[in-house]
C-alpha positions in Angstrom: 35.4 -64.5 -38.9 38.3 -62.5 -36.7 40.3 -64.3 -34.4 38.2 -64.0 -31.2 34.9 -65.0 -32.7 37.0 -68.5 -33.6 38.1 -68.7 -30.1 34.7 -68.5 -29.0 33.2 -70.6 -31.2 35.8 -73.2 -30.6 34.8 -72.5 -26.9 31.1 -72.9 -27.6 32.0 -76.5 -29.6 33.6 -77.6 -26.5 31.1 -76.7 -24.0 28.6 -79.1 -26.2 30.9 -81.7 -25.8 30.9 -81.2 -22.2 34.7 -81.5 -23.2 37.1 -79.2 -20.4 39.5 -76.8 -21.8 41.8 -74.4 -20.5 42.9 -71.2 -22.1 46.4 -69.8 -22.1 46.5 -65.8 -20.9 49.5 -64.1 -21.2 50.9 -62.9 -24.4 53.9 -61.3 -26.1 52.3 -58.1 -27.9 54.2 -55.3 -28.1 50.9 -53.1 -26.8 51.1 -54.9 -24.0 52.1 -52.8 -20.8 52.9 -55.7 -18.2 55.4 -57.0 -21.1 57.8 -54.1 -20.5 60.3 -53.1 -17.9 58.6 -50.1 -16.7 55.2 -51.7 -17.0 54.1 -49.2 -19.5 54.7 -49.4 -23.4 57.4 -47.4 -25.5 56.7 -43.7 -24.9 57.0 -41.8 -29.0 60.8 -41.5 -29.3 62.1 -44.6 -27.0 65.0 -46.6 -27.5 63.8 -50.0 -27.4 65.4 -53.2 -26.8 64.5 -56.7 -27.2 66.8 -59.8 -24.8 69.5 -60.3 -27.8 69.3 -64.1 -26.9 66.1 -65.6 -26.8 63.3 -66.3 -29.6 59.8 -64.3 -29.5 57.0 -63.7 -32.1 55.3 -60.1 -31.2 52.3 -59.1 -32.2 52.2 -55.1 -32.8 48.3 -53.9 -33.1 49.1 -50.1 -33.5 51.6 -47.5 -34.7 54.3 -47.1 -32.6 57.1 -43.6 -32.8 60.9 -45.0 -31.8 64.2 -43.7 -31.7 66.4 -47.1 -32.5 65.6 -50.9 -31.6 67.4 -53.8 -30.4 66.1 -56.9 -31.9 66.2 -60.3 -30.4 68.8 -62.7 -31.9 65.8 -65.3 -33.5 62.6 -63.7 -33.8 59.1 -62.4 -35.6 57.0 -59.0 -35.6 53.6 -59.7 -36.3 52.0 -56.5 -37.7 47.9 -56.2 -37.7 45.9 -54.1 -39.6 47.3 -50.2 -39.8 50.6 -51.2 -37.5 53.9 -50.0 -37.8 56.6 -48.3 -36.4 58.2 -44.5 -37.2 61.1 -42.8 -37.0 61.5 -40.3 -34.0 64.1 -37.9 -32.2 65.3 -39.6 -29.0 63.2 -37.9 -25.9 61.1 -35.6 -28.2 58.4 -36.2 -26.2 57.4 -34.8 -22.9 56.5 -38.3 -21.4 59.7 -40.3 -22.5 63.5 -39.3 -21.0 66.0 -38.9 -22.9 68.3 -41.5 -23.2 65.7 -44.0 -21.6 65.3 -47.6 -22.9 62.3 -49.1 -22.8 63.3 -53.2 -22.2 61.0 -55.9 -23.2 60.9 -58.5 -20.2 62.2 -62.0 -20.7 59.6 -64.0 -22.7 60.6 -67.3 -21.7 58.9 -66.5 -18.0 56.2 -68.0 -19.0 55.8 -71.5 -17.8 53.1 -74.6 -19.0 52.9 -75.6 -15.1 52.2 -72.4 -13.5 48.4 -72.8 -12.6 48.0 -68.4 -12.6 48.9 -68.5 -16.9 45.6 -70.3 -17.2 41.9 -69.8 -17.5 39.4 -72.8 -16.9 36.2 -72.4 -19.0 33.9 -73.2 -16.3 35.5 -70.5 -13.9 32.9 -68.5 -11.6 31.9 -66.3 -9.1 31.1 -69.3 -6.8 33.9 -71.9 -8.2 37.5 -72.3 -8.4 39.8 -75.3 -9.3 42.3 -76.7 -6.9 46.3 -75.9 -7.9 47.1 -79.8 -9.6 43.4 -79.1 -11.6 44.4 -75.3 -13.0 46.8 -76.2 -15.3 45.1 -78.5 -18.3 44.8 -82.2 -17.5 44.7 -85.7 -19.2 41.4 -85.1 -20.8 41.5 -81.4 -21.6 41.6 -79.4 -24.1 44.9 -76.5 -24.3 44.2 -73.5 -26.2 46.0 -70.7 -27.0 45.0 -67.1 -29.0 44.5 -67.8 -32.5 46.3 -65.5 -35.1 48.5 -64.2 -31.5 51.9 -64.1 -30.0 52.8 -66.4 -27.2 55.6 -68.4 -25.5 55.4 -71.1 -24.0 58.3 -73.3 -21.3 57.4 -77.2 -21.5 59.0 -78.2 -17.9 60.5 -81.6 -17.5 58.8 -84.8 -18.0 55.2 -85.3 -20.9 52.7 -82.9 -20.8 49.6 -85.2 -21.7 46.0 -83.1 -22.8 43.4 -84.2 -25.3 44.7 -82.0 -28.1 46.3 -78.5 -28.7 44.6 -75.7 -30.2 47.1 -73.1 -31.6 47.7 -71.0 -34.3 43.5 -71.1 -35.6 44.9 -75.1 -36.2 44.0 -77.9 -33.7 46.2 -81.2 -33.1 44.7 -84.3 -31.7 47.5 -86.5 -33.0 51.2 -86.7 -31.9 52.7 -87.0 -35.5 50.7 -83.5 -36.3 52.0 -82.0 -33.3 55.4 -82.8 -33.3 55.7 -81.3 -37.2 54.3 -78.7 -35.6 56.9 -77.7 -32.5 59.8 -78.7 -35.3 58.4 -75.8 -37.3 59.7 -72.2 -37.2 56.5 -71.2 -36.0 56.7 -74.1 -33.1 59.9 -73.1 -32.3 59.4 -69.5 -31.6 56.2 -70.0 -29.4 57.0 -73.7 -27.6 60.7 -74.0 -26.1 61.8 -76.4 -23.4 63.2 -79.8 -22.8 59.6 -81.1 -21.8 57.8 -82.9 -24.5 53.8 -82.5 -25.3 52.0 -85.3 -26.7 47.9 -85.5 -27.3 45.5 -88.5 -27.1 42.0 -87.8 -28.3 39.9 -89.9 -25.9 37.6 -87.7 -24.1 36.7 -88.2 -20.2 33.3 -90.6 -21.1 32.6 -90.8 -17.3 29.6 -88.8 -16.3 31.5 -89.2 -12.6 34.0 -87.4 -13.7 38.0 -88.2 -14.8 41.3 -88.2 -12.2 43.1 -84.9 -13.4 46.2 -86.7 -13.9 48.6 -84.3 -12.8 49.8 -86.0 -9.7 52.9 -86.3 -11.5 54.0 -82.7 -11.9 52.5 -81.5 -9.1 55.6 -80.4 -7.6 56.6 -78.5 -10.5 52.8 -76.7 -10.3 53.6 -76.0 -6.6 56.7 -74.8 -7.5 55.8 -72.5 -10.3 52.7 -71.2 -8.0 55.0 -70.1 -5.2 58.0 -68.9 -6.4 57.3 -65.3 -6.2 56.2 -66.0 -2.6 59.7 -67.5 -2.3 58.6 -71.3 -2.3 56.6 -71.2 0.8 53.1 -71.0 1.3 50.9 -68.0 3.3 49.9 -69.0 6.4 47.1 -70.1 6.9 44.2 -67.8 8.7 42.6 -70.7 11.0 43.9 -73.4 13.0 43.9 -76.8 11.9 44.1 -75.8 8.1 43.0 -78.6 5.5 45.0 -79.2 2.3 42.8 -80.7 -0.1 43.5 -83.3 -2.7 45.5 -81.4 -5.7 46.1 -78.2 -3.4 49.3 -76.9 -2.8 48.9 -75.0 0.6 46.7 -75.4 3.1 43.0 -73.8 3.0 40.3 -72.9 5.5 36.8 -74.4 5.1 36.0 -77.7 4.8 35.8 -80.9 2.7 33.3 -83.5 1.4 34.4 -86.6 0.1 31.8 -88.5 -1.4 31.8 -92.4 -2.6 29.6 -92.7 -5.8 27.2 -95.2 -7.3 27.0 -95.4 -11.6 24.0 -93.0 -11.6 26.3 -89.9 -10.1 26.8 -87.2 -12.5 29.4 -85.0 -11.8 28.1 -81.5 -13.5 24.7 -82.4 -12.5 25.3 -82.7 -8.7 27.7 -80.1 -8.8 25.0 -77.5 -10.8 22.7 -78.4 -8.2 25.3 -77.4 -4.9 25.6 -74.1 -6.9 22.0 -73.2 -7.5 20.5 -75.1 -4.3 23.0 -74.1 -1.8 25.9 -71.9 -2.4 23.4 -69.0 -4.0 21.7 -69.1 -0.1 22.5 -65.6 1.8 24.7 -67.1 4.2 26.6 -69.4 1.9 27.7 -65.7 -0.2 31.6 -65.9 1.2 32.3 -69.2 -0.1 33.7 -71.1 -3.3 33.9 -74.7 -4.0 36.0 -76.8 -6.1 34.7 -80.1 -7.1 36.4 -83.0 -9.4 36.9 -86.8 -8.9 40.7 -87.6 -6.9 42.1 -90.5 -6.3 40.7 -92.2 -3.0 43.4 -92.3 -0.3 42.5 -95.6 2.1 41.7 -95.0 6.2 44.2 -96.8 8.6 41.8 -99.4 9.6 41.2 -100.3 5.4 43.1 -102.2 3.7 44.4 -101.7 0.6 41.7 -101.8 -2.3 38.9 -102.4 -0.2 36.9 -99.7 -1.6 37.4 -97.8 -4.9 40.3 -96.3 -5.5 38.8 -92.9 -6.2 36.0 -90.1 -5.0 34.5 -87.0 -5.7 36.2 -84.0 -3.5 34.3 -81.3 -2.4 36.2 -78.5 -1.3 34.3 -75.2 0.5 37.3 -72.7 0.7 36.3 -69.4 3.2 37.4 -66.2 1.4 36.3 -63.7 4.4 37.4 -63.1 7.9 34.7 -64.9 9.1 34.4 -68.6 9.6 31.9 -71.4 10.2 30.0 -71.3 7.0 31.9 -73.9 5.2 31.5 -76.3 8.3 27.8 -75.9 8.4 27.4 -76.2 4.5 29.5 -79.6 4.7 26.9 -80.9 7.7 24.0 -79.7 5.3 25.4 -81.4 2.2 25.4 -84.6 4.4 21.8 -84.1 5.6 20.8 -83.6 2.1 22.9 -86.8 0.5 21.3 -88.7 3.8 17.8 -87.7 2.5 18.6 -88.0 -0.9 22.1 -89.7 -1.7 21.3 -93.7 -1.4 21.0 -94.1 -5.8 18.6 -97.2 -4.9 15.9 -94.8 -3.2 13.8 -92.9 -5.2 12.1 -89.6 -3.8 8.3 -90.5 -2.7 7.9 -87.5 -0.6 9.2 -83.5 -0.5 11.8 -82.5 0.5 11.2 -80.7 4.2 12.6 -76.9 4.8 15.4 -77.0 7.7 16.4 -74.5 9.9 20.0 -72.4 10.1 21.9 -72.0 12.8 21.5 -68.2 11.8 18.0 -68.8 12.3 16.5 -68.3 8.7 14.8 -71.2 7.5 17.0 -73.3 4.6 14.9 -74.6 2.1 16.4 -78.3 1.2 17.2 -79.1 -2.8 14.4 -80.8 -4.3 15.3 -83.7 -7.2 12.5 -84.4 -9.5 12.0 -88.6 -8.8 15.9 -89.0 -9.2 18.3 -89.9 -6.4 22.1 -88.7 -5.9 23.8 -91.7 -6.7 26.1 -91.0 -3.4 26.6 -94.2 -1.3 28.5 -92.5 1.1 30.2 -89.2 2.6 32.6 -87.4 5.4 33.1 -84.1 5.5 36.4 -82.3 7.5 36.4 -78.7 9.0 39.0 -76.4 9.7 39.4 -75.3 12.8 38.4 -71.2 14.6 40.6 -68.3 12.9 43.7 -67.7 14.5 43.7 -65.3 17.2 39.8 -65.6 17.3 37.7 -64.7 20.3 37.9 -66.3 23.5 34.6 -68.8 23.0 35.8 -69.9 19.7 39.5 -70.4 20.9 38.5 -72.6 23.7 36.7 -74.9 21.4 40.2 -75.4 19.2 41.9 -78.8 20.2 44.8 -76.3 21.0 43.1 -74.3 22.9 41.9 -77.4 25.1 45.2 -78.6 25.6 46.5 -75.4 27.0 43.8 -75.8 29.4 44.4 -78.7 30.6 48.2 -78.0 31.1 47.5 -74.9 33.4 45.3 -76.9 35.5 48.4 -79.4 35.7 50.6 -77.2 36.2 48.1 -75.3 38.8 47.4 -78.6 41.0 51.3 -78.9 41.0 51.9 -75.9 42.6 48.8 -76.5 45.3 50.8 -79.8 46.0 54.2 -77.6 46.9 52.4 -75.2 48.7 50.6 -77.8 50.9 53.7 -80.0 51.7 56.0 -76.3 52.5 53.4 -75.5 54.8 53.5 -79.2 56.9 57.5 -78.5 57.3 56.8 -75.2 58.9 54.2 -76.2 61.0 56.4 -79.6 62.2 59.7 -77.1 62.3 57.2 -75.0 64.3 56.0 -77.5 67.3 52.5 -77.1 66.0 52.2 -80.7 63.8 53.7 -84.0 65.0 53.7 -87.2 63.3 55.8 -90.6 64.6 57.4 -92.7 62.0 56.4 -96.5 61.8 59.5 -97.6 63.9 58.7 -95.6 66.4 55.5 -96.6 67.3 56.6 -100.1 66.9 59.0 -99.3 69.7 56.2 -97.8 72.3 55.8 -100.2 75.7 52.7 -102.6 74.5 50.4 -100.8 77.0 50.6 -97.6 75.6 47.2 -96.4 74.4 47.7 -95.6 71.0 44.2 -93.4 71.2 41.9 -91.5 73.5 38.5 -91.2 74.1 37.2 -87.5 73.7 34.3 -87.0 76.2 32.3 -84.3 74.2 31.8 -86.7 71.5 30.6 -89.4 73.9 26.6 -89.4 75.2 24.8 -91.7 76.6 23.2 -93.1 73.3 26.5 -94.2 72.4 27.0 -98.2 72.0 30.2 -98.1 74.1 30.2 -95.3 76.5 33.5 -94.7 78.4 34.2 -95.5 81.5 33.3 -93.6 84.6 35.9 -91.3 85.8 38.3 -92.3 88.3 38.6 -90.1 91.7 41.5 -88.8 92.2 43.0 -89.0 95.9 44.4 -85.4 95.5 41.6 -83.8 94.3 37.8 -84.8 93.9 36.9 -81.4 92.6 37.8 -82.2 88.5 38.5 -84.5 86.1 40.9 -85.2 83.0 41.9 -87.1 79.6 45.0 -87.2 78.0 45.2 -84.7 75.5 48.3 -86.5 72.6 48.9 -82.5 71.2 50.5 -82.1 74.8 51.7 -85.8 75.9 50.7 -87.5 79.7 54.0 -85.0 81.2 52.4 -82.4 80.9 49.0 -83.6 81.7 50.8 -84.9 85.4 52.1 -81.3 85.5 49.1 -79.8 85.3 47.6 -81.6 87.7 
């Protein structure tokens, strides 16, 4: 049996263990294109070179036509089947200049903690793993190419799986490993001052196992974002969510559900994939699912609950949003119906509509509950320079709001009170301060009696008017707008 069929097999063995493994990707052939300067293999004729001081095995598959060869300081050619290398005149062909080196890129790029070197076995359309989860955790299994060429950087601090499959041999105890690594063979495919040590207990949990890289997270992140320069794309909605194990921030939404002992982690999370995310309008998202440790609410104290829970993340991966946030609200309708793991099913389940308006047809279980006691969910917010509706329901979008109708009643204020100083400055509004109406004569009216508001229905009507010796022909009040002088003047 050839190399891949005992990777696959090994890969089969694993899956009926229900044991997690990842697999390592990149390689060190010499048929590889992305392991060479110009991103294309040795043209016939080429002068190639190999970094004078670093250690590589290489793998050559095929026949390859070269003008002269640097090798590395420390290293191995491994030839398959019918592969070799020739003699040639420097630039005899048309494809290769003359005097051109091809360069073979540093092989000690390759790092254990950066989450894009690895392959999860369980990988779909429809799932992903968060960052911390990519790279292979306390209870999985590592495996590299059998019968291949590889290099591998152990960062700083224990790198803890369940064992290490390399070189068609697989170590599930330290003592085997370590003679391993001290081995020529070790040496030229495992490098680094990090150490790598193996314990074969499996995850026996059917809830699922902590990942376990909490620790070296930061090296993950690190190793993730350095060729974005150490910082993290921004985000493509407001109020992003960073999930559990996550290195950047995310749009979508997350579930976080507490567990009874009859949960079962693949089972729940087969039935999300078949029941729910393979709906029409669910198409533009992936979920990542795994048991995290349980950060405690303010109001909780310390250990009040358990001190771990099942994440579910719903990541958006088009321009449009809101289908994560209504997936999380019907994942909480379903565990309402079906999550309590003391309440067995007596009835079917009921169809429910969309918002879309199709109707959703809700997951059935044959006679078995959940086993989910309880569960909150968290959305992200509208995408970032969204329309109008959707901005004006973003928190930020409220607040602005409410500023400019601050600021806008301000500004009504001023204009009001400039107004009453020009129409005071003006002659046209008078006002008295306290003092001086204290200092008015004690029989000075201090009001009038207007007569067209007066009738005869009134409880206190005035008074009759007075005659006036000059004049019987009118009559008069006060008018305070004008003052009594002028009142005597006028008549």
């Amino acid at each position: 049996m050839g190399a891949p069929g005992r990777v696959l097999l090994w890969l089969q063995l694993c899956a009926l263990t229900r044991a997690a493994y990842k697999l390592w990707v990149p390689n060190t052939y010499f048929d590889a294109a992305d392991n060479w300067s110009q991103n294309q293999t040795p043209c016939a004729g080429a002068a190639v070179k190999f970094p004078a001081d670093k250690m590589v095995s290489v793998l050559v598959r095929e026949g390859h036509s070269i003008s002269d060869m640097l090798l590395p300081l420390d290293g191995e050619f491994v030839l398959a089947s019918g592969a070799g290398f020739s003699a040639q005149n420097t630039g005899s062909h048309l494809d290769c200049s003359a005097g051109a080196s091809a360069l073979f890129l540093d092989p000690d790029r390759f790092l254990w903690h950066d989450p894009r070197l690895w392959s999860a076995g369980d990988a779909g359309r429809s799932l992903f793993s968060v960052d911390a989860e990519r790279v292979p955790c306390r209870h999985d299994d590592a495996v590299f190419p059998s019968d291949a060429s590889f290099r591998v950087g152990l960062g700083p601090g224990t790198v803890r799986v369940r064992s290490v499959r390399a070189l068609g041999q697989t170590f599930t105890r330290d003592e085997d490993l370590a003679a391993f690594l001290a081995s020529r063979a070790g040496r030229l495919r495992f490098h680094g001052s990090g150490a790598l040590s193996v314990d074969p207990e499996a995850c026996a949990d059917p809830s699922g196992c902590v990942c376990g890289n909490a620790e070296v997270q930061p090296w993950i992140c690190a190793a993730l974002l350095q060729p974005l320069g150490g910082r993290c794309p921004q985000a493509a909605c407001q109020d992003a969510l960073r999930p559990e194990g996550q290195c950047c921030d995310l749009c979508g939404a997350i579930v976080s559900l507490t567990h009874g002992p009859a949960f079962d982690l693949e089972r729940y999370r087969a039935r999300l994939l078949h029941a729910f995310l393979a709906l029409p309008q669910y198409q533009g998202l992936r979920m990542a699912m795994s048991k995290v440790p349980r950060q405690p609410h303010l109001h909780e104290a310390s250990g009040a609950k358990a001190d771990t829970e099942i994440q579910v993340v719903l990541a958006e991966t088009g321009p449009e949003t809101g289908s994560a946030g209504r997936l999380a609200r019907a994942l909480l309708a379903d565990i309402a119906e079906h999550g309590n793991d003391q309440m067995l099913l007596s009835r079917p389940p009921t169809s429910a509509p969309t918002p879309s308006g199709a109707t959703e047809p809700a997951p059935s279980i044959a006679g078995e509950a959940l086993g989910v006691l309880s569960a909150t969910a968290r959305e992200s917010g509208p995408p970032v320079g969204g329309s109008s509706a959707a901005g004006l329901n973003a928190p930020g979008a409220r607040s602005d709001l409410m500023g400019g109708l601050v600021a806008a009643l301000l500004l009504l204020l001023l204009v009001l009170l400039v107004a009453a100083l020009l129409l005071r400055r003006a002659g046209r509004l008078r006002w008295s301060r306290r003092h001086e109406a204290a200092s008015e004569p004690a029989g000075t009216p201090l009001g009038f009696r207007n007569p067209v508001f007066y009738t005869a229905d009134s409880v206190d009507p005035p008074p009759a008017p007075q005659p006036d010796v000059r004049s019987s022909s009118r009559s008069y009040f006060i008018n305070p707008l004008y003052g009594e002088a002028e009142a005597e003047a006028e008549a």
